[in-house]
C-alpha positions as CSV (number, residue, x, y, z in Angstrom):
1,X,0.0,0.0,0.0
2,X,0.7,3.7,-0.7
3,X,-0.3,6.3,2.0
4,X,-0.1,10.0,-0.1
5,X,0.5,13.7,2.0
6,X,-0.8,16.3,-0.1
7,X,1.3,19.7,1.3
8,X,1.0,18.5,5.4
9,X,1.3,20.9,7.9
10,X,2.1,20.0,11.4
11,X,5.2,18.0,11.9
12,X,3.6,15.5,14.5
13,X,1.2,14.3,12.5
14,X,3.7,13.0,9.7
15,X,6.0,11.7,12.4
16,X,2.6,9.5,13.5
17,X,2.2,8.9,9.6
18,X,5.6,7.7,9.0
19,X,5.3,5.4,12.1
20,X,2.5,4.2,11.2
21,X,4.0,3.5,7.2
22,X,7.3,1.5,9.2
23,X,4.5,-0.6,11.5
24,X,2.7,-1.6,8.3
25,X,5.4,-1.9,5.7
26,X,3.5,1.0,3.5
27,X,5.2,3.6,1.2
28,X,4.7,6.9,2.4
29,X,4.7,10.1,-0.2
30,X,5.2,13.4,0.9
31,X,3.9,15.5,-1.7
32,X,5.1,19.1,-1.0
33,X,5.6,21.8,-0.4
34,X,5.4,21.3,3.2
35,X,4.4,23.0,6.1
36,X,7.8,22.4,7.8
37,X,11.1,21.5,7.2
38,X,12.2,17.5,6.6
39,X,14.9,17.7,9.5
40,X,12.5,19.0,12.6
41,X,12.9,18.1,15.7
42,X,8.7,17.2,16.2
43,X,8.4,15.3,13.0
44,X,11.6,13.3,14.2
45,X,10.2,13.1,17.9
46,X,6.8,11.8,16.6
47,X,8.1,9.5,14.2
48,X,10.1,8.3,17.2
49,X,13.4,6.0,15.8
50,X,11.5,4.6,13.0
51,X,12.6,6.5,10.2
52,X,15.2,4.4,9.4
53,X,12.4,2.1,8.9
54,X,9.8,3.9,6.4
55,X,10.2,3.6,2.6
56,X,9.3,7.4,1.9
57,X,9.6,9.9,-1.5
58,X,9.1,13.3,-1.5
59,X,7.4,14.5,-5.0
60,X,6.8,18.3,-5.9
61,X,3.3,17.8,-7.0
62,X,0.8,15.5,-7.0
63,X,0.9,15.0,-11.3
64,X,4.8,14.0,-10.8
65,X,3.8,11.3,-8.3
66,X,0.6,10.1,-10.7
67,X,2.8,9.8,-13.8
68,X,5.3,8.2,-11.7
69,X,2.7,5.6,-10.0
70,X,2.0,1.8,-11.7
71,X,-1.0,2.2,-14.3
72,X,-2.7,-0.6,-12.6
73,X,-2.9,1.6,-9.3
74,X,-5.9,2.9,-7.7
75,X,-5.7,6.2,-5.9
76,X,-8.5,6.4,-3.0
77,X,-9.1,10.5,-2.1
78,X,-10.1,10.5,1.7
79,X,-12.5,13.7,2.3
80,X,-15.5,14.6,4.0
81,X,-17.5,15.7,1.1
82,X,-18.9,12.3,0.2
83,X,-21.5,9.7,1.3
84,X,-19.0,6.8,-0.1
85,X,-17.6,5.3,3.2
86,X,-13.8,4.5,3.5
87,X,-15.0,0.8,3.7
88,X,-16.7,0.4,0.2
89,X,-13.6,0.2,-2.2
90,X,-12.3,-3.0,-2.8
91,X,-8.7,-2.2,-1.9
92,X,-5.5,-3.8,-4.0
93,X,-2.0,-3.6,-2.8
94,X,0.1,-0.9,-4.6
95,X,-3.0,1.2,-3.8
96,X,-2.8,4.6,-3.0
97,X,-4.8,6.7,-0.2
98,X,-4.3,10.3,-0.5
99,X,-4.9,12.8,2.5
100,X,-5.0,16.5,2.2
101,X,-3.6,19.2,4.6
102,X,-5.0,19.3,8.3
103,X,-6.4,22.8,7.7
104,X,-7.9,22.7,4.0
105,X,-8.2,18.9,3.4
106,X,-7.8,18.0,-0.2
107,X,-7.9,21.1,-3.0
108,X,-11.5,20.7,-4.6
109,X,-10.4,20.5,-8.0
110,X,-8.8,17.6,-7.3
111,X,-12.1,16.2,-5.4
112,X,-13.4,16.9,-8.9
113,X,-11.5,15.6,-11.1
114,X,-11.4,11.9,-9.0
115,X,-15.3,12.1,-8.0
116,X,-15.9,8.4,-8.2
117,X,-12.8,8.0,-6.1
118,X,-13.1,10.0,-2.8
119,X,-14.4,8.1,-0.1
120,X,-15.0,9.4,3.7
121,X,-14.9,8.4,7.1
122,X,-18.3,8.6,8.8
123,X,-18.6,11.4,11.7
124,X,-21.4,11.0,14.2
125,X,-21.7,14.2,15.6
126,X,-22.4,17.5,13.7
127,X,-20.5,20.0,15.7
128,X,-16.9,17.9,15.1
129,X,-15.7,20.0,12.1
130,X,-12.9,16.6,11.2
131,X,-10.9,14.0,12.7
132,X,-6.8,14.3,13.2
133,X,-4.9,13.5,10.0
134,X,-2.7,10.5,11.7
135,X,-6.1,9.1,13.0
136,X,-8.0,9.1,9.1
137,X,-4.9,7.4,7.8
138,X,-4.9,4.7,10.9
139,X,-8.3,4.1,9.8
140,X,-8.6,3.9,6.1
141,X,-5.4,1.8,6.1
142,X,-6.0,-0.5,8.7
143,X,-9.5,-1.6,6.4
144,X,-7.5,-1.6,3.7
145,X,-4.8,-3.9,4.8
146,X,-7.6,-5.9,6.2
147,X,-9.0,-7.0,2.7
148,X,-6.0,-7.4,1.3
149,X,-4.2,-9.5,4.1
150,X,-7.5,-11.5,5.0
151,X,-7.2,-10.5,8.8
């Protein structure tokens, strides 16, 4: 599998990312620009001593990581702004599951332009606005590896 950063911003939620990527032997791509610089001391303290662990790229768009990506790839677009649930794609390894910014989420003509490929995470209660970047990515994975491990 292929976890996908579009532009992140806060340093402790890539260091949770990249854990995550080393626990699960996934690919992480960092597409930039991003919010903070590669050698900081909270995306290091996060990511605790697995970094030498995670297979990671950094692209400088999105388009050079596409053109770059196998043909036979999906590419999953988490967001809100759909009633397709995270759980209704049938996943294939060497998929990819792309994440927008913690602020903005992913940039709508993107959204647009892969409508039958955004999927959400359900959220129960009106008044929470989102849930933490790390956490989405925990999730989405997780089901993912799930159908294609047979766990």
């Amino acid at each position: 599998m292929n976890v996908v950063l579009i532009e992140p911003e806060i340093p402790p939620n890539t260091g949770n990312v990249a854990r995550l990527c080393a626990a699960t032997d996934t690919t992480l791509h960092l597409v930039g620009p991003l919010g903070f610089r590669l050698d900081n001391r909270e995306l290091k303290r996060a990511g605790m001593d697995y970094w030498e662990h995670v297979r990671w790229k950094y692209w400088d768009s999105f388009v050079q990581l596409q053109q770059a990506a196998s043909g036979e790839a999906c590419f999953y677009f988490v967001e809100n702004k759909t009633d397709r649930w995270y759980t209704a794609p049938r996943y294939r390894a060497g998929d990819y599951l792309v994440f927008g910014r913690e602020t903005a989420g992913l940039p709508a003509e993107l959204l647009e332009a892969n409508r039958d490929s955004v999927i959400a995470i359900p959220q129960f209660n009106p008044a929470a606005r989102s849930l933490n970047l790390s956490n989405c990515v925990a999730i989405v994975l997780y089901e993912a590896l799930r159908q294609i491990k047979g766990f």
